[in-house]
C-alpha positions in Angstrom: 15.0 8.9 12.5 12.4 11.3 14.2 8.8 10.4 12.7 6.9 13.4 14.2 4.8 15.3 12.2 2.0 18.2 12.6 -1.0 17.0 10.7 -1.4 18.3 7.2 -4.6 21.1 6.8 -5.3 19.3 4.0 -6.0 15.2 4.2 -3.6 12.9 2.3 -5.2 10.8 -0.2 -3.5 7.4 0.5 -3.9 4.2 -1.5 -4.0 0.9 0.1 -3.4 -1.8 -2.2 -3.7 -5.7 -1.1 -3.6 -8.7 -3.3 -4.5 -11.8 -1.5 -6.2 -13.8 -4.1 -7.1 -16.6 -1.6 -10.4 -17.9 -0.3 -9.6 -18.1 3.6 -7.1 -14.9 3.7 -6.5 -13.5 6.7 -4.4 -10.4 5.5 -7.7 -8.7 4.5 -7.4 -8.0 8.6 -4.0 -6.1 8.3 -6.0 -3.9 5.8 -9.2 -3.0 8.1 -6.2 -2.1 10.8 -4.5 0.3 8.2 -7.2 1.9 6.8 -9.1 2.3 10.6 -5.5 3.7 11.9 -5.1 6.0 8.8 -8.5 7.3 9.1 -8.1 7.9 12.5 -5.5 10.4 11.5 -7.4 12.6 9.2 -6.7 11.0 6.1 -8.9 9.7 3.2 -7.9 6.6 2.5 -9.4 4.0 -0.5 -8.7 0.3 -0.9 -7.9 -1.5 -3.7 -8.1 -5.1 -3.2 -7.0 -7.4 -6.1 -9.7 -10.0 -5.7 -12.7 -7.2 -6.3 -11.2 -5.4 -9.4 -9.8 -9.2 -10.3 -7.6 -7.9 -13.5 -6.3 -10.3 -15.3 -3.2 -12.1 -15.8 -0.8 -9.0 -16.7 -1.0 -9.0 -21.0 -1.3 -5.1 -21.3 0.2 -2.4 -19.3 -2.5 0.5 -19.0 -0.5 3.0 -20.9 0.1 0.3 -23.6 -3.7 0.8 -24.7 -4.4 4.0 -27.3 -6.5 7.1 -25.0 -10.1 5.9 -24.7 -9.2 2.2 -25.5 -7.9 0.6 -21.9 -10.5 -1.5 -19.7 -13.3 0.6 -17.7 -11.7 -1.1 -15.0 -7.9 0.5 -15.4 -9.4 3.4 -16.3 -10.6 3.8 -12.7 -7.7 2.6 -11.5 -4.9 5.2 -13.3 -7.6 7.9 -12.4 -7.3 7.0 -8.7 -3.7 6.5 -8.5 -3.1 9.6 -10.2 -4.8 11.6 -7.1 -2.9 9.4 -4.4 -0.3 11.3 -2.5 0.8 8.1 -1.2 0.7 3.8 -1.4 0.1 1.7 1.3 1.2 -2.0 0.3 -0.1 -5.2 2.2 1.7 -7.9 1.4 1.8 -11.7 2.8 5.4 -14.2 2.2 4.7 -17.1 -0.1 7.6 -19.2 -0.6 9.9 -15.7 0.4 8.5 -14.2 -1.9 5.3 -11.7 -2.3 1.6 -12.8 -3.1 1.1 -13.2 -7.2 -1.9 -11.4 -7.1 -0.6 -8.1 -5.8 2.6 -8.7 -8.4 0.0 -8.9 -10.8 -2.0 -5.6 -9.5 1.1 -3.5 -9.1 2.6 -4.1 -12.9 -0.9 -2.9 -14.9 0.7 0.1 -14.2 4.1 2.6 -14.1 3.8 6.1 -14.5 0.7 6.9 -12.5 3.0 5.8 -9.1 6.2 8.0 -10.0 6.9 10.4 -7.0 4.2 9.1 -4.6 6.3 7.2 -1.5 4.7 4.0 -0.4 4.9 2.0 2.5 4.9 -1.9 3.6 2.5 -3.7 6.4 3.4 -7.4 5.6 2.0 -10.5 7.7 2.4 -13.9 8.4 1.0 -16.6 10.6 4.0 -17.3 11.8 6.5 -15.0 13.8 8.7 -13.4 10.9 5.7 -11.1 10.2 6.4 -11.4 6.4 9.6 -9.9 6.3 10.9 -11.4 3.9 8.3 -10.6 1.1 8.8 -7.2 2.7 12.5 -6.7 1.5 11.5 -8.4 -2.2 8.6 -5.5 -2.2 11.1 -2.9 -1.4 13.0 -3.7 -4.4 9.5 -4.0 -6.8 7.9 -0.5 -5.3 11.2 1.7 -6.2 11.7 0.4 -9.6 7.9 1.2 -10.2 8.4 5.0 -9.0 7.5 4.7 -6.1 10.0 4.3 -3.4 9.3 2.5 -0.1 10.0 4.2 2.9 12.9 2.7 4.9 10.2 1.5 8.1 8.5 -1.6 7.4 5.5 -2.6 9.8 5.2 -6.8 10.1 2.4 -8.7 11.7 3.3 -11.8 13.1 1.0 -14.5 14.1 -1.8 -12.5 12.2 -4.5 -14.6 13.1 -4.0 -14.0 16.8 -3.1 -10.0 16.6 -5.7 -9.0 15.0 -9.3 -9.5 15.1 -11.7 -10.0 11.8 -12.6 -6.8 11.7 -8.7 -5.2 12.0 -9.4 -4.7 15.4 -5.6 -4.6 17.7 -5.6 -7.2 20.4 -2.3 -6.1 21.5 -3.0 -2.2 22.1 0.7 -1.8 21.3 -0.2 -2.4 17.9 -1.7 0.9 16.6 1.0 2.9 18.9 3.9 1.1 16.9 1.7 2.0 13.9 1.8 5.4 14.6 5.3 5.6 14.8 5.7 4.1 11.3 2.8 6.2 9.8 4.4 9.0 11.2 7.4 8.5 8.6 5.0 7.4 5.9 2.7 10.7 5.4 5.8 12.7 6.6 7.6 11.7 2.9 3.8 11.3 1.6 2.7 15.5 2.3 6.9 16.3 1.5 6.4 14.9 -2.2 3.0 16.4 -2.4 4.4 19.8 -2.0 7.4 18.9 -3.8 5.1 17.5 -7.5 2.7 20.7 -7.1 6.0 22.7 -7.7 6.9 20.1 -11.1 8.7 16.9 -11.3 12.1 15.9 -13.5 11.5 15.3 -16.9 
């Protein structure tokens, strides 16, 4: 699958989402490298890490509250998902499985993903690279409305790749991420053209 791509005149607003709920997390690394690399390509990028907004334990939906009624916190949230052209997941494997807290981020909300592609950096400690969570995500992102792309990018042995502040040991690294990025904001700037002209339904 060719991944090349001109960049777009006009930066793509890409959402990276994380939701390590841990003390001693190392994944927070995997997100300064995406959001330096991302950047690095023109585009504006925010973070939305599950331990800041801390939501809690999923009772509501967002668009289960009446207009005006919904936390000041979701609020904020459905206002900058709705500009995204694009998601950017960063996932660990606990037990095969994804982390609870970014379960719990992703299902506040539905409708404000639909049409927007995402994409997958998982991570482990070990040398599957959280793969595994990866393929579980896949499955989670489409039936949210927002389709992964078919690329994933795992990090194994995270706490030797990367340094604390997302910096690449391996110089490797951000040219393999380039490749995959290349594929994200290809779909990313496609479906941004694509909802400016209307979506189904």
């Amino acid at each position: 699958m060719s991944t090349e791509s001109a960049s777009p005149v006009v930066p793509l607003k890409i959402v990276v989402l994380f939701g390590s709920m841990r003390r001693d997390r190392v994944g927070i690394r995997a997100v300064r490298f995406a959001e330096r690399e991302l950047r690095r390509l023109g585009h504006d990028v925010a973070v939305v890490d599950a331990r800041d907004v801390d939501l809690p334990v999923l009772d509501r939906m967002y668009k289960e509250y009446s207009p005006g009624d919904a936390p000041a916190v979701l609020e904020r949230l459905a206002t900058l998902y709705r500009a995204a052209d694009g998601f950017l997941v960063v996932t660990g494997e606990y037990n095969h499985g994804l982390q609870p807290g970014l379960k719990n981020l992703l299902d506040h909300f539905l409708e404000e993903y639909f049409f927007r592609p995402s994409a997958i950096v998982s991570y482990s400690s070990g040398g599957f690279g959280g793969v595994r969570a990866a393929v579980h995500l896949q499955a989670v992102l489409c039936e949210l409305g927002m389709p992964s792309i078919s690329s994933t990018f795992p990090i194994s042995r995270i706490g030797d790749t990367l340094d604390e502040d997302g910096s690449a040991r391996d110089e490797r690294l951000p040219r393999r991420f380039g490749r995959f990025a290349g594929e994200f904001l290809w779909y990313a700037e496609a479906l941004r053209e694509a909802r400016r002209r209307g979506t189904p339904g």
